[in-house]
Phi, psi and omega in degrees: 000343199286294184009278203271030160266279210272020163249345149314299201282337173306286215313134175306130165246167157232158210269173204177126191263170177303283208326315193289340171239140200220164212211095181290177184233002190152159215263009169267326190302310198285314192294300170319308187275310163308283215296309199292336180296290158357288165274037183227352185317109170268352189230298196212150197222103196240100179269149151202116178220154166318295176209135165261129189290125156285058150256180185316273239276326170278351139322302139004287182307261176348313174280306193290323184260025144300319235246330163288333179288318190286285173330334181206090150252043143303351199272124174259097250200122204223125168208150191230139200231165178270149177290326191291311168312306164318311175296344187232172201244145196311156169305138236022357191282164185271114013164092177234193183296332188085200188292336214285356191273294173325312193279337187285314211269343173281321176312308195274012203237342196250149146250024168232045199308132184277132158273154178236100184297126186246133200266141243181058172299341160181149212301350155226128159336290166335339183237003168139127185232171176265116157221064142292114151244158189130137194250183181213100189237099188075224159278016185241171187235115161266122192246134194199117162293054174260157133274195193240062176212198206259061159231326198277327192275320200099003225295314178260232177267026167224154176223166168224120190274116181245211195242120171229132175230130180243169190222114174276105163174132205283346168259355166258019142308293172317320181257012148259352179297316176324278227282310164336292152346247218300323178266005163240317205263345178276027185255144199289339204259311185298100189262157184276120165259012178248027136218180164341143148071041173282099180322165171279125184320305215268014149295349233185032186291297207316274182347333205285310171281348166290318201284293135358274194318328181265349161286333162313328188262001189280177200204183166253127191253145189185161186263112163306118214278127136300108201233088201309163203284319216262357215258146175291134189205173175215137167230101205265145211230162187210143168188140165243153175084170177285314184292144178045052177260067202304318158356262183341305175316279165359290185274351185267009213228285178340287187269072106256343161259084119242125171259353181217292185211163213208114182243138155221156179237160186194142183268359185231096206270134209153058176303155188265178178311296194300338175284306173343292164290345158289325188292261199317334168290285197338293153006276208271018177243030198040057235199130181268143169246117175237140207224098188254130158223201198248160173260152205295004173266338177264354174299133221266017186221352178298133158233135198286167188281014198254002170281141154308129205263153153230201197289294198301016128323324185299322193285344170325317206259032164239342207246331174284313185314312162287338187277318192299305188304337178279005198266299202273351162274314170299317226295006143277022145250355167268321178313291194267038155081356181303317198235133175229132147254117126259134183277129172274148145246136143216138174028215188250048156290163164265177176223169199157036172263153182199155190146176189179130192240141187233093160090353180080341216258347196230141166199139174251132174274124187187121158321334155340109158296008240334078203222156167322312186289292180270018162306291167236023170232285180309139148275125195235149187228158165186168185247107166281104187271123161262152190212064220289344166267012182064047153295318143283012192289326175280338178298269181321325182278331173310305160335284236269353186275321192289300153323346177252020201254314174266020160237166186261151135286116138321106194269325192195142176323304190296014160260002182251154167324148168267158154319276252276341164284003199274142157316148201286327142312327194272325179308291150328324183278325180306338188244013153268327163278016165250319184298331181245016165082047186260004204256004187280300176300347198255324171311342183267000199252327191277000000 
């Protein structure tokens, strides 16, 4: 255990005071607190998201850093996007340009145009989007797994409850604008989609694959801090792929250091191995584990039943599924309290929180689902704070209190849904991914 204490305490850091870290509570507060940053912004304005939405609340968005650009246009403001995502149109929606038509139209309409990048992490969506997150405004770093439209904003009456944090510091601020640079946009693979004359993916395979590759080997770069064993510190960590994945290391070097308890939240449940098996060796070295996910109606793929269903409606329920069995295999660690599941609901919000508290003392920050899919395929980032004197602590438990505040404790498997109770579509789709064996393969993807 001292070990892997000290192959933590190894990672290059910067060092980082409580003053310095601050904690929303909830996504009108995060959408508020963005917009006013934005507009007081004096130097630089750096985004990275899955996708900013041409709906109200990303329009919203838009219009504010337009409306920064024109006002100062010295400001410099850079945003990045997944390429795929971006191109395209919501799952059941009818077949358009997608957000990237909203960035050309703004562009040719200003006279100070934002570029907007669109990232290509691999030549199919299906095999891997860009999920870096973190916006960088001036020196400060707002950190979140959100994207940008009205549901992830609050904009009307549903929000989807994510993680919001800002960190006021100029070098980590710095070194993700840094990595934003040099590992996406000098990248060759990397296209403006906020202008004309946007290649086609399979013109831009090669690029696609170069790009993938040097991102496996990229890191955050920063001049490493000398830092007493006792100091409050910050680490922003990046990784794709299965190989070299300091991210991953990280976390699996994380919950093998927890000695007492181990909270993760995550929206799609479906651990990838190597967390799995930490989870349970934590289990059996006594370390209480408590595991909040979403109930498949808060899930960002749910379809209610007066909606019309398509195929990606299927995944609530598959991702519940899996949660009854590990529900049913654990359920003497759920009897002694070794495993607590909870489930969130509240009214017909969503959940999309992800992270991990190690110990009161240790936390990871991160867009990471901790799912197969962001295991190995996406690229993903977080910040791992150590933190041995609980300077933060009223911070993180107030989170975690205000999240158990709409969840249930799981008692038993048998509170969660059967198959055979699910609609009679979903039922259909379920027994159809099982007769032709699909459901082995939808797990490294999912």
């Amino acid at each position: 255990m001292i070990a892997i204490r000290s192959a933590l305490r190894s990672l290059p850091s910067l060092s980082l005071s409580a003053e310095q870290f601050t904690t929303l509570h909830s996504a009108k507060e995060f959408k508020s607190t963005l917009l006013d940053k934005i507009r007081t912004a004096t130097q630089r304005i750096y985004i990275s998201a899955l996708y900013l939405e041409q709906d109200e609340a990303g329009i919203e968005v838009f219009d504010a850093l337009y409306a920064a650009k024109q006002n100062n246009p010295n400001l410099d403001v850079q945003i990045c996007v997944d390429w795929h995502r971006a191109q395209r149109g919501l799952f059941g929606a009818e077949k358009s340009d997608g957000n990237a038509g909203m960035y050309r139209d703004y562009a040719e309409k200003h006279e100070h145009s934002i570029p907007v990048y669109g990232v290509p992490v691999r030549g199919r969506e299906v095999f891997g989007v860009l999920h870096l997150k973190g916006f960088v405004i001036d020196d400060t770093v707002i950190y979140s797994g959100a994207s940008l439209n009205n549901v992830y904003l609050h904009h009307k009456d549903k929000y989807r409850l994510d993680r919001y944090h800002l960190i006021d510091h100029s070098e980590l601020s710095d070194s993700f604008v840094q990595y934003i640079k040099k590992d996406l946009i000098d990248h060759p693979a990397v296209c403006e989609l906020s202008k004309q004359g946007v290649p086609a993916t399979k013109n831009i395979k090669g690029q696609i694959r170069q790009l993938r590759s040097s991102l496996a080997n990229s890191y955050y770069q920063f001049q490493n801090e000398s830092i007493s064993s006792d100091a409050l510190s910050i680490t922003p960590l990046v990784g794709v792929g299965k190989r070299r994945n300091h991210l991953n290391h990280a976390i699996v070097q994380l919950l093998k250091a927890a000695t007492q308890e181990i909270v993760i939240c995550t929206p799609y449940f479906n651990f990838p191995k190597p967390v799995a098996k930490e989870i349970k060796k934590a289990i059996r070295r006594g370390v209480e584990v408590k595991i909040i996910v979403g109930d498949k109606t808060a899930n960002d793929f749910y379809v209610a039943p007066d909606q019309e269903f398509h195929t990606a409606g299927g995944l609530p329920y598959l991702y519940e599924m899996n949660l009854r069995r590990y529900a049913k295999i654990n359920e003497a660690h759920l009897a002694s309290r070794k495993l607590s599941l909870f489930i969130w609901k509240h009214e017909k919000n969503s959940f999309h929180l992800k992270g991990i508290w190690v110990d009161k003392k240790q936390v990871m920050l991160t867009g990471n689902n901790l799912n197969p899919r962001a295991w190995s395929l996406d690229l993903e980032n977080g910040l791992y704070i150590n933190d041995p004197k609980g300077e933060l602590e009223g911070q993180f438990q107030l989170e975690l209190d205000n999240v158990l505040e709409h969840s249930t404790l799981i008692c038993t498997y048998k509170q969660l849904e059967k198959q055979e109770s699910y609609p009679d579509e979903v039922q259909k789709l379920l027994k159809k991914i099982t007769r032709i064996k699909a459901d082995s393969i939808l797990k490294k993807l999912l």
